[in-house]
N, C-alpha and C positions, 0 to 999 in steps of 0.2 A: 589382632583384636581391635584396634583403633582404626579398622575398617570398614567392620563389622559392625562398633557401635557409629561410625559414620551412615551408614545405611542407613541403620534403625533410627538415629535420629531426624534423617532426612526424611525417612517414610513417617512421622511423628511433625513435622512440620507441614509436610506437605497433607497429610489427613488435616491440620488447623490453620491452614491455608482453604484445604474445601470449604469447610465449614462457616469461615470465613466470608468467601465469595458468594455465599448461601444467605447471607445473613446481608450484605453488604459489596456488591463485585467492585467497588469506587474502593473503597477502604480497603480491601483484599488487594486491589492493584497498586496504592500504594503503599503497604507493607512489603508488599511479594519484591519490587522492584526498588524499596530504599534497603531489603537484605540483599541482595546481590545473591544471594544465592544460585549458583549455576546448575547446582548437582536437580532442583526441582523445577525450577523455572520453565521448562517447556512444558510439564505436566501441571503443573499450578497455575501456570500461564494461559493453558489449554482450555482446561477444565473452566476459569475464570472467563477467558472467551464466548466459552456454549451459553453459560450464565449472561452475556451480555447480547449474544442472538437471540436468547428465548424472551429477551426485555425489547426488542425490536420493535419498534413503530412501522405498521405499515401505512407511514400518509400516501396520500394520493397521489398520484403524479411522481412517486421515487422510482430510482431504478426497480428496487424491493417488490414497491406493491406489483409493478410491472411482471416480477417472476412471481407471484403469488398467485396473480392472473391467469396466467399461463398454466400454472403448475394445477388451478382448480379445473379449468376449462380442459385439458388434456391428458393428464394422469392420474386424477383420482380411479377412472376406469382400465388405466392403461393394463392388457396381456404381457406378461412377458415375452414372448414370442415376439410382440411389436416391439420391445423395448432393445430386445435383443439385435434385432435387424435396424432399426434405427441407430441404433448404438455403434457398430461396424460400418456403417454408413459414416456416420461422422468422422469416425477414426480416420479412413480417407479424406475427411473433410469434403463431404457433399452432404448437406441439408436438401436434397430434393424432399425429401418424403419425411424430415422431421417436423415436428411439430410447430406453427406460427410461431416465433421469437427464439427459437433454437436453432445455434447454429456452431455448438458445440459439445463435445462428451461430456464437459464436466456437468452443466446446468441438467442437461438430458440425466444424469445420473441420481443429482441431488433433487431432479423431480420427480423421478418414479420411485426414489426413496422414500420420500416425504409424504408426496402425491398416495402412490399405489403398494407399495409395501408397509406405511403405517395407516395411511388413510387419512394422513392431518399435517394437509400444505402449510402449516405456522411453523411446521417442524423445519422449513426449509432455511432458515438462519441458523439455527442449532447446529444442522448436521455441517452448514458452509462455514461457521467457525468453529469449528471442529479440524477443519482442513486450514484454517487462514490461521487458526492459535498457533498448531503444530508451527507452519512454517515463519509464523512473523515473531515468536517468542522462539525458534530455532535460530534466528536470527541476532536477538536479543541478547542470547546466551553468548554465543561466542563474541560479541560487541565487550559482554560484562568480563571478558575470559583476558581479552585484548588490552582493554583501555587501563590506564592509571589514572585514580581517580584521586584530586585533590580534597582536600578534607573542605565542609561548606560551598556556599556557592561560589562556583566558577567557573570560567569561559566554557570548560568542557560540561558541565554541569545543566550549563545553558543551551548550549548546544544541544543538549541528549534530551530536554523538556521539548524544546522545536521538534527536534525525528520524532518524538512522540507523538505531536499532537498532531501532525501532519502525514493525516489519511494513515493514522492507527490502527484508531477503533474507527473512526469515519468508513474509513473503508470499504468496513461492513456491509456497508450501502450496496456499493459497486462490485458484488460477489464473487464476479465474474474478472476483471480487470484488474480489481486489485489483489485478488490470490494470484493472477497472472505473474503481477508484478513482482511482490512479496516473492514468490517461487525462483523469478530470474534471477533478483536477487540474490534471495538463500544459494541457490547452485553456483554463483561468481565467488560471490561469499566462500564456501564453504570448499570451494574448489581450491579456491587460493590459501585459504586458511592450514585445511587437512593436506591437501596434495594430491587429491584423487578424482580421476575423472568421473568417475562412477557418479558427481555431483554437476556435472556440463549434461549428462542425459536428465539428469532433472530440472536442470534451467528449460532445455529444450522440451519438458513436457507441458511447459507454459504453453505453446501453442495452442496445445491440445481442452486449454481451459479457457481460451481468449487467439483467436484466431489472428486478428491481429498481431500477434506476438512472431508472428513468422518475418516479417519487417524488423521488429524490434531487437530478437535474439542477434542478428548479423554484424552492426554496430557494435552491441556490445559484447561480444567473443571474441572483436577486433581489437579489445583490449588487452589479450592473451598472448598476442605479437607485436602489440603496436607499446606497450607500456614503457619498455626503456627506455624509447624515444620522444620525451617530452618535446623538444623543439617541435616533430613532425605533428604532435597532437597539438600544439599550441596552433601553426600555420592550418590544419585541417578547420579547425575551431574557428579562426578569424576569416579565413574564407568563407567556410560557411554560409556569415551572415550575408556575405554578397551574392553564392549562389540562390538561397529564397527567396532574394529578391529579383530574380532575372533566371526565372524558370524555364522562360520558353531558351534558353541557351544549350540548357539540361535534357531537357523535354524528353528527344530522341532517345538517350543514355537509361533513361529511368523505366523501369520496369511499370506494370500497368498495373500500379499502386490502389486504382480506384476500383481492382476487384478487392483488397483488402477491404477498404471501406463501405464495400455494397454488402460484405461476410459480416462485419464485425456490426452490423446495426439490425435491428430486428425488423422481420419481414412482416409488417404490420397491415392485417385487411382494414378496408374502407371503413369497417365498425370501428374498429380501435381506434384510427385515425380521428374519427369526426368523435369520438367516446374522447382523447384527446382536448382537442380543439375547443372540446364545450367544458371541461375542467379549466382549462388556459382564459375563458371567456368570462368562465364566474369566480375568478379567484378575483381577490382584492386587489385596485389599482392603491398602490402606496410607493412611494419612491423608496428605493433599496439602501438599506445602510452602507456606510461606505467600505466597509471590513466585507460585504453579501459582492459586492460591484468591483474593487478590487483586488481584492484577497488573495485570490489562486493567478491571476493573470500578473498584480507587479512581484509575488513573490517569483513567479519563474522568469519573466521579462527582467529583471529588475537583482530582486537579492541573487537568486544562483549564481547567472553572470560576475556580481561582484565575489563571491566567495571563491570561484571559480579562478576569478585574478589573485584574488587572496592567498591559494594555494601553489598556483603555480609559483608567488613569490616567496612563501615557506620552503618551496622545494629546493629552489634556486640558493636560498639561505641555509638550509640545512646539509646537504651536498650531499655525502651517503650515510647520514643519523638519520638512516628513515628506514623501515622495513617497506621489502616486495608490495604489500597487502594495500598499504594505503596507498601508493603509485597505481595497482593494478584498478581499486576501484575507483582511483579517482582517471585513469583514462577513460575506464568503461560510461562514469557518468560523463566525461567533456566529450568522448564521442556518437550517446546518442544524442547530446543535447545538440551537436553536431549536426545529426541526423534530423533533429525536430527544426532545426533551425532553414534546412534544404527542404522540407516539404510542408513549408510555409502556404503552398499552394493548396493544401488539405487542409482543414482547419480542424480535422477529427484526428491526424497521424501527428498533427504538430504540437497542437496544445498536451497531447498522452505522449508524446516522447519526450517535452520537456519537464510534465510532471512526474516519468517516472526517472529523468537524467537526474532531477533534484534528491530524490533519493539518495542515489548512488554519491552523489555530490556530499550531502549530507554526512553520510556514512565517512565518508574521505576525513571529510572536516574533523571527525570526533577520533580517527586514527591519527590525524596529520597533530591533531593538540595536542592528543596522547604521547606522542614520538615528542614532541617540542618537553612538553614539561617533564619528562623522563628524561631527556638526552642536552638539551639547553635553554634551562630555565629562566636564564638570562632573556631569551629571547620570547619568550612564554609571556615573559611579565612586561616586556618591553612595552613605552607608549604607542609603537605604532601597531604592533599585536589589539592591542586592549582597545586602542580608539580604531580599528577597521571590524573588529568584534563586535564592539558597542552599537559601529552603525549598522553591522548585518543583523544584529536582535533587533535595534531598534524596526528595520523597513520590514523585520516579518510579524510587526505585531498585526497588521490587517490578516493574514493570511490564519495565525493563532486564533483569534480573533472568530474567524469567520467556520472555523472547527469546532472549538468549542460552541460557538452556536449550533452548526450542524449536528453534535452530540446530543445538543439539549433538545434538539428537535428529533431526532433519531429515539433515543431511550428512554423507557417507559420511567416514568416519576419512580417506580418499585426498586429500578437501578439503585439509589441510593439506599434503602431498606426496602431488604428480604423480594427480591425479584420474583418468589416465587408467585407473590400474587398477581402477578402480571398473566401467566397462565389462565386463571380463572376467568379474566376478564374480557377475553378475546375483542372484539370492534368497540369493548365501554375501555379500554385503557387511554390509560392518558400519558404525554409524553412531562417531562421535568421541567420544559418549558409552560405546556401550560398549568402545572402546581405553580411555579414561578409568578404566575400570571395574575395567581386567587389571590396567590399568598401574601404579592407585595401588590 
């Protein structure tokens, strides 16, 4: 019986959670996520997501308007027959005959969705967080399922606002690389959590969304044998930084990485290119705030590396008061950061392996505190806990910082109230920023 009305009332929260995000997807998300609620969160979560694609800004020059582009210029008319044969193409991963800027199944799929099966490319954010909610509030869920949570704010509290704000909802953006990411995750995630491999074929269908990822999966499945052995991760790590710097030692060894990088960037004709260049040409000369300039570079340069020491001397202090979970994903994130750190000589494989190591990194941190304030409090509260804490929030306030500005410029002013009109308004919407703008 107390099952039963468990459902019921879930399905009763989770309908005034829609309604909610209808009215409000900002307030919707922080009620959804200050109940903890596990049993709806990935469908409240979901659903809250689509709502915050269909508020989508497409400015000019974003990844976004980029697949907007694409998605009018090529699939409004698209046959199924070509989408079909296209579609199998990729699967193998050949782009000969897909479409300019496609150069994988998943985009290929949410284009002739959008494109050719409804006939309304705005739709192509919708359907992509639809896919990004699923897996980045599947994510969420089992975080909320894991952690113990201290009453008001604290360390772990603070921790879990940073994974938030850091390429969340941003993400969005990047439809393509950060579902990549979000999915390798979830499959590490959920593999190690559940038990079941059945969740390593879905990390591995990141590729299939972001090609790149065929680099990136290898490092981090190396966490799946490599984790017991912290010294051997600890020495891979610190080497590391000296193989990126002395490439040509490597050279030989290294696969020929710079076909990933020629897959993973769009195959852009001479129009696009100089269509491009003359957006770049008339945008405003203004010098860049300092959160726009360093934000994403010293958080991974800079805080990861330090938390990353952080944890490995938790681990050292805690001995075996730690569970599998937070060892496993904190190898996975020091070995592809690892990884980003060795192909230093790419500047597209290095900067996306250290921001998606920070993730995994992330994630460690909020298991590693969990384990601490459950199993030795003493050392939770300790001063040198609290003052190595303090200065890792403090050095990510540019990176915070330069997110929530990207939000404000990402989503439509209707974010805040009733989203739905953003719909109406197709090229007259306006982003939060500039209501911001009028307003103050």
């Amino acid at each position: 019986m107390k099952m039963v009305q468990s459902k019921v009332n879930s399905k009763r929260i989770l309908g005034i959670h829609i309604l909610l995000a209808l009215l409000s997807p900002l307030i919707s998300l922080f009620l959804l996520l200050k109940s903890g609620n596990s049993r709806i969160i990935v469908p409240a979560g979901t659903i809250l997501m689509m709502f915050l694609g269909s508020a989508y800004i497409y400015n000019a020059g974003s990844d976004g308007a980029s697949h907007l582009e694409t998605i009018e210029r090529y699939y409004v008319n698209m046959e199924i027959w070509e989408f079909i044969s296209v579609f199998f193409e990729l699967i193998s991963l050949n782009n000969t005959n897909a479409p300019s800027g496609i150069s994988d199944p998943y985009l290929h799929f949410l284009g002739f969705l959008s494109g050719s099966v409804f006939g309304t490319p705005e739709l192509l954010h919708v359907f992509a967080a639809f896919f990004y909610g699923i897996i980045y509030f599947s994510i969420i869920r089992i975080l909320f399922q894991r952690i113990d949570w201290p009453k008001g704010i604290s360390l772990i509290a603070t921790l879990f606002l940073i994974f938030l704000t850091y390429r969340g909802i941003t993400g969005l953006n990047s439809i393509r690389w950060w579902t990549a990411m979000w999915l390798l995750v979830y499959g590490l995630l959920a593999y190690w959590n559940y038990g079941k491999r059945k969740f390593l074929l879905l990390a591995l269908l990141s590729i299939y969304i972001h090609f790149s990822f065929i680099a990136f999966v290898i490092p981090s499945f190396a966490a799946i044998w490599l984790f017991k052995k912290p010294k051997v991760i600890f020495v891979i790590w610190i080497v590391s930084f000296f193989l990126g710097a002395s490439y040509q030692l490597i050279e030989p060894y290294v696969p020929a990485l710079n076909v990933i990088e020629q897959k993973e960037r769009y195959t852009l004709n001479e129009e696009e290119m100089e269509k491009t260049k003359a957006l770049r040409a008339d945008a405003p000369k203004k010098s860049k705030r300092f959160y726009a300039s360093l934000g994403e570079t010293s958080f991974r340069d800079y805080s990861i590396p330090f938390m990353i020491v952080f944890l490995f001397w938790i681990r050292n202090k805690m001995g075996g008061n730690k569970s599998a979970i937070s060892d496993q994903m904190f190898a996975a994130g020091v070995l592809l950061y690892s990884f980003g750190n060795v192909m230093e000589f790419s500047p597209s494989l290095h900067g996306r392996a250290k921001a998606g190591a920070a993730v995994l990194i992330l994630i460690a941190g909020l298991l590693s505190l969990s384990e601490l304030y459950a199993n030795n409090i003493k050392l939770y509260k300790s001063f040198q806990a609290r003052l190595v804490m303090s200065v890792f929030c403090l050095s990510t306030i540019p990176v915070v910082l330069f997110h929530l500005s990207y939000a404000l410029n990402m989503l439509s002013a209707f974010t805040i109230v009733f989203p739905a009109a953003s719909w109406f308004l197709g090229g007259n919407d306006f982003s939060i920023r500039d209501l911001l703008v009028v307003v103050f």
